[in-house]
N, C-alpha and C positions, 0 to 999 in steps of 0.2 A: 504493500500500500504506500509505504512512504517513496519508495525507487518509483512507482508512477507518480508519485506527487512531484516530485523530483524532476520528473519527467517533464511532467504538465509547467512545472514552473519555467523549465529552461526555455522550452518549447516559447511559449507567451512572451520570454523578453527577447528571445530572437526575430520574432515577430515583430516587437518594438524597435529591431536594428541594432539590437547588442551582440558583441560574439565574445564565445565562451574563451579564456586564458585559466592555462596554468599554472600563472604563477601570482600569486597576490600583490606582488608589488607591485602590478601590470592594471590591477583590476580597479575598478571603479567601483564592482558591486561586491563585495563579500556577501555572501546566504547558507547559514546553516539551516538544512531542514530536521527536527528533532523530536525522537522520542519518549514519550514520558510512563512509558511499563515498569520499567526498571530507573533505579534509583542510580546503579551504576553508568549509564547513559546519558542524564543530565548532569552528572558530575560531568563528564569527560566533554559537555558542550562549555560547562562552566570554565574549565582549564582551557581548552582551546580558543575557545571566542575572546575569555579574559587575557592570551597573550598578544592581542592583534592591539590590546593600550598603546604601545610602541610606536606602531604602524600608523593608526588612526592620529597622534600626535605631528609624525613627519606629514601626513597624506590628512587634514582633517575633511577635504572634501569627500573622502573616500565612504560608500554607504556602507555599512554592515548591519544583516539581519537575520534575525531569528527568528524562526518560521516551524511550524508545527504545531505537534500535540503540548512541550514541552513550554510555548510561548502561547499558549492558549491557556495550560494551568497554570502558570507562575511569572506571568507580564510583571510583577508588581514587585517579585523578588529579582526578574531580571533588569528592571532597569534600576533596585535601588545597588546588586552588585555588578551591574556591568554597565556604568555609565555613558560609556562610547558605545553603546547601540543606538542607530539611529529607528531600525525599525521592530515592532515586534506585531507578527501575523499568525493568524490561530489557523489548524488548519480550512474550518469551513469558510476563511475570507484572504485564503490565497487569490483567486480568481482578481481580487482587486491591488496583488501584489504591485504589478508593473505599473498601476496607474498610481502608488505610496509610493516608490522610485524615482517616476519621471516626475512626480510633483514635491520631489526634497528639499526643503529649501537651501536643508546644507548646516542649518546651524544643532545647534546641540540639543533640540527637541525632540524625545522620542514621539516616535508614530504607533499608536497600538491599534490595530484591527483583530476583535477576538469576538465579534458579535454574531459572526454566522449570517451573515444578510444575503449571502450571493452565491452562487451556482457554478460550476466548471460548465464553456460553452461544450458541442458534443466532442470537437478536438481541436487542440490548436499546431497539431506537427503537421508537417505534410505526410501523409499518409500514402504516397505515392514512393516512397522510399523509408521502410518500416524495415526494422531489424529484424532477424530470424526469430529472434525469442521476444516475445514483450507482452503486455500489460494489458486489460480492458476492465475497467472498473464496472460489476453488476450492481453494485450497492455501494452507499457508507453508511456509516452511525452503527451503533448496535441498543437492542432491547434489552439484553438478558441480564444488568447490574448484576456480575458478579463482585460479592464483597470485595475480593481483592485489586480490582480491575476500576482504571478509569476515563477508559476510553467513550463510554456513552458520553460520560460529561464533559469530553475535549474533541472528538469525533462525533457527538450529538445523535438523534435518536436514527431507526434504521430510515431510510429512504431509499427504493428501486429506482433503477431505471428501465424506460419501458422494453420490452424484448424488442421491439422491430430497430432501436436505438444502437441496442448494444452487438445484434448480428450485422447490422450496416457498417457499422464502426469495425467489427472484425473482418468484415467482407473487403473494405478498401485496405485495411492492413494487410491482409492476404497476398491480396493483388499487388501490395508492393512491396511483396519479399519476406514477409513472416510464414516461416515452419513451424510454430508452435506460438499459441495463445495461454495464459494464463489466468483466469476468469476471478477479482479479486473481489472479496465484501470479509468484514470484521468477523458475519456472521452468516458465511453464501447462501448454508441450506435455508435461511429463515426468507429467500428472496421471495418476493410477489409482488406483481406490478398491480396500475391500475386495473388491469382487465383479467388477474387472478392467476395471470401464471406462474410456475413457480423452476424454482430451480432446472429441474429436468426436461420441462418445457427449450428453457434456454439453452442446455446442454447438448438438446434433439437437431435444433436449428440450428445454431453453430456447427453441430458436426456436419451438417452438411454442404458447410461450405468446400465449394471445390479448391483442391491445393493445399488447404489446412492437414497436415500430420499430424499433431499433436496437439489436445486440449485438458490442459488441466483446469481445476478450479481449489481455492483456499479461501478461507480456512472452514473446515468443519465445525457445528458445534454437537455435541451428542445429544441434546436435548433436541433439537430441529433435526435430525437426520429421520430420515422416511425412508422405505421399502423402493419408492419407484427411482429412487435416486442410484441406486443400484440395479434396476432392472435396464434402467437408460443407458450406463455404462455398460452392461452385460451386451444391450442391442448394439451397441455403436464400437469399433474397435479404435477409434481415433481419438476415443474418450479413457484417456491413460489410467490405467487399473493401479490408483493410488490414490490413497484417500489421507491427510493430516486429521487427525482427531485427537483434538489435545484431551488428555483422561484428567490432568492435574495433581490427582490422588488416587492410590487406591482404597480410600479409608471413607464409608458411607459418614461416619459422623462429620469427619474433616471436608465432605460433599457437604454437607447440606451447610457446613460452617462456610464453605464458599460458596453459597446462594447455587450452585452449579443444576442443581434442579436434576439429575439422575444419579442413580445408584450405580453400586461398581459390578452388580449383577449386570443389570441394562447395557452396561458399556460391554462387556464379556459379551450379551447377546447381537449388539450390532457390531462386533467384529465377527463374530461365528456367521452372520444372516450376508456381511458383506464377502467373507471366504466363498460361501456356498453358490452363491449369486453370480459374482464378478469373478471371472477363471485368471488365478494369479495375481490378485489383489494385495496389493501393500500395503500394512499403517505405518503412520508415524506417528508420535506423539509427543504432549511437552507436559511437565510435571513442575510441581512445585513443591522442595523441601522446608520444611521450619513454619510451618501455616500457624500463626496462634493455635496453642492449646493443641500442636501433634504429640501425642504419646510416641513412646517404642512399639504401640502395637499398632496403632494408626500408619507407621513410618510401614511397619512388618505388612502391612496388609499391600502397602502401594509395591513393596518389593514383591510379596506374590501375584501382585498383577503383573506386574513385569515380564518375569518368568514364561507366565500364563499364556500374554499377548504374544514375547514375540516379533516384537516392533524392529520396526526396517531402520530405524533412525529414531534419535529422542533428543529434546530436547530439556535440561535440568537445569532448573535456576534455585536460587535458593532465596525465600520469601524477605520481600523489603517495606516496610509499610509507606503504600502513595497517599501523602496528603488528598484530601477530600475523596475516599473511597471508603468503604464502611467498617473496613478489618482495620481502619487507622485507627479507629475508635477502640479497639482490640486490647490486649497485654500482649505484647512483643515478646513472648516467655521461652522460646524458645533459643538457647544459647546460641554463639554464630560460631562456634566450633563445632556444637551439632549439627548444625546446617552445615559445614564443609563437608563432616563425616558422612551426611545421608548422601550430600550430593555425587560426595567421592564413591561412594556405593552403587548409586543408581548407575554412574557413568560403566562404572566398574563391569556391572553385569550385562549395559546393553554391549561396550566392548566385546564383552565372552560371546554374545550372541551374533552380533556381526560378525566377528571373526570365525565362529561355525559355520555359519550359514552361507559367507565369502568363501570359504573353502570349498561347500559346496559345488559351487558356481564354476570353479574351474576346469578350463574345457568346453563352457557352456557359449554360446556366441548369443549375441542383443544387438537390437538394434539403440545405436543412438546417434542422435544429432549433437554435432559438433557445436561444440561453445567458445572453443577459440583454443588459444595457446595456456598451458599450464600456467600458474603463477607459480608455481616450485621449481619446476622444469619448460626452460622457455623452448626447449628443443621437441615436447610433445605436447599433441593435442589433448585437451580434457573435454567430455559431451556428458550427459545423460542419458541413460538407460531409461525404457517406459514406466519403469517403476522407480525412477526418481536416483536411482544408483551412479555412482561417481567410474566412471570409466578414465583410461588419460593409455594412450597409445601415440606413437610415431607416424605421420603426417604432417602435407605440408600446409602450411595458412590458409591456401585455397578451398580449404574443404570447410572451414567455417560453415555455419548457415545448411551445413546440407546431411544426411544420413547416410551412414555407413553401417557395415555391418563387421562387428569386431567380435573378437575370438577372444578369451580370458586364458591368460599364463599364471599371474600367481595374483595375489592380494593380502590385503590390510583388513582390519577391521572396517577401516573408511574409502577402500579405494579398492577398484578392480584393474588391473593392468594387463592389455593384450594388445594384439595386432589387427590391422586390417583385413580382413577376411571375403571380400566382398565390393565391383563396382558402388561405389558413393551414386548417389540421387536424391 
């Protein structure tokens, strides 16, 4: 969500006749766009934005701003410790970013937009030259106020957009060069437009656009996941047999203490309904250790979920209390060396499971689409696999953007490593 935000921002000031530099001493516009889930996150804006004082003193014409979920909660602590920001933009009043820009006047008044007044138009890139991989936003906002979570109240309540919207938007994408779509909403499965369609509806159309290989969609929530949502996937092969479904816990008490609205039965059964359904199906999922008030047995029960599921990949944070979300109000009772230990744990065991189940995989040949040059090894190519799996083989830049078919030699926990196996197309 935020890498299309990102998107949409750059897109709109280049429209306005800016072009992007690398190098800040070059730039006119400094823009952090920021998240506010994690506590670790907004530190790390607070360090970086706060060393640009330097900068902004030689250069004081120079704008810097802060843009996101992170300047929608806390305008008020960012401009009483980062005085040299000129702007600060929430994300539902980016749209009016470039016109707080062009209208700077330059002096030392912050700009706060955090009211949510305005709308993203349906694109502003040229869409006649679209990356292989990229972005279409089905929704924002989310319903579900999970206690820990506070993204309703900085990303605002859900909102669809219409389906004929969102397959035109994918359809010019297509046409200019996108292999794969990634379908975004805080909370996808909960989509319905004015005229009552819902997710799967959207997934049906999409997939039959011509040229599209690959469509994912993120993020799942287990309380909105439905039956046809997998049956749509089952019908369409273009529709990537991978599902992210955050669990959070596996402890029913520590559910219902995150507002999470299902049990960890429930969850076990829409992973069994999605195996049986969708042939080769992968979960992910993301968990949270240290929740107010987890016991050892509460911790014990999310490690036997674990186990249980099986998961393609996970994601482990260890719990932070967000100002204005309802577990703030909470006892923070959980030690943070606890929380290192569980998370060192959880990581621990999906480790052991990746690294089984990679084993397995050797010998086995996938398709994936190439996503460029390695960041480790600038000598091989890295793609994904339909189930979301980390591939990186020997190839040359040209094959970017297109699908090969590679063969597995050995692996990691986190990485499959093989060769070309197969004319690319």
């Amino acid at each position: 969500m935020n890498k299309l935000d990102s998107q949409l921002v750059t897109d709109a000031l280049l429209a306005e006749g800016f072009e992007l530099t690398g190098n800040p001493e070059e730039a006119d516009v400094i823009l952090f766009n920021t998240c506010s889930v994690r506590k670790h996150a907004e530190d790390r804006v607070f360090s970086n934005v706060g060393a640009l004082k330097h900068l902004k003193r030689r250069r004081p014409e120079v704008v810097i701003g802060i843009i996101g979920c992170m300047a929608q909660r806390a305008a008020g602590e960012i401009k009483r410790r980062l005085p040299h920001v000129d702007i600060i933009c929430g994300p539902q009043d980016l749209p009016a970013l470039p016109r707080l820009i062009t209208g700077h006047s330059g002096d030392s008044a912050t700009v706060v937009a955090t009211e949510g007044s305005e709308i993203w138009p349906e694109r502003m890139r040229d869409t006649r030259i679209s990356p292989a991989s990229t972005f279409v936003s089905a929704m924002r906002g989310c319903n579900r106020f999970c206690s820990y979570c506070i993204v309703p109240y900085v990303r605002g309540r859900t909102r669809s957009r219409m389906l004929e919207d969102i397959v035109r938007e994918a359809g010019e994408l297509v046409a200019g060069g996108a292999r794969e779509i990634t379908l975004l909403g805080q909370d996808v499965n909960a989509y319905k437009d004015e005229k009552g369609r819902r997710l799967w509806d959207v997934l049906g159309e999409l997939a039959g656009i011509e040229g599209l290989g690959r469509l994912w969609f993120v993020t799942s929530h287990p309380a909105t996941v439905e039956r046809q949502l997998f049956e749509m996937m089952a019908e369409h092969p273009v529709i990537a047999p991978y599902l992210h479904l955050p669990a959070q816990s596996g402890s029913n008490r520590v559910l219902e203490a995150m507002k999470r609205g299902y049990t960890r039965s429930r969850y076990l059964e829409i992973i069994k309904e999605a195996r049986a359904i969708v042939p080769g199906i992968e979960i992910a999922s993301d968990f949270i250790v240290g929740f107010p008030g987890e016991t050892d047995r509460d911790f014990h029960m999310t490690v036997d979920l674990f186990w249980r599921a099986k998961f393609q990949n996970c994601f482990v944070f260890k719990y932070s209390p967000r100002p204005g979300a309802r577990s703030a109000k909470m006892d923070d009772d959980v030690p943070v060396e606890k929380k290192k230990e569980r998370n060192a744990i959880l990581l621990s065991i999906q480790k052991e499971i990746m690294e089984e189940r990679h084993k397995e995989l050797e010998g086995a040949k996938f398709e994936v689409l190439v996503r460029g040059v390695s960041k480790r090894d600038a000598s091989k190519l890295t793609g994904r696999t339909r189930t979301n799996r980390i591939v990186v083989f020997e190839g040359g830049e040209s094959l970017a953007g297109r699908f090969v078919e590679v063969a597995v030699d050995s692996s990691t926990p986190l990485t499959l490593f093989g060769h070309i196996a197969g004319e690319p197309y």
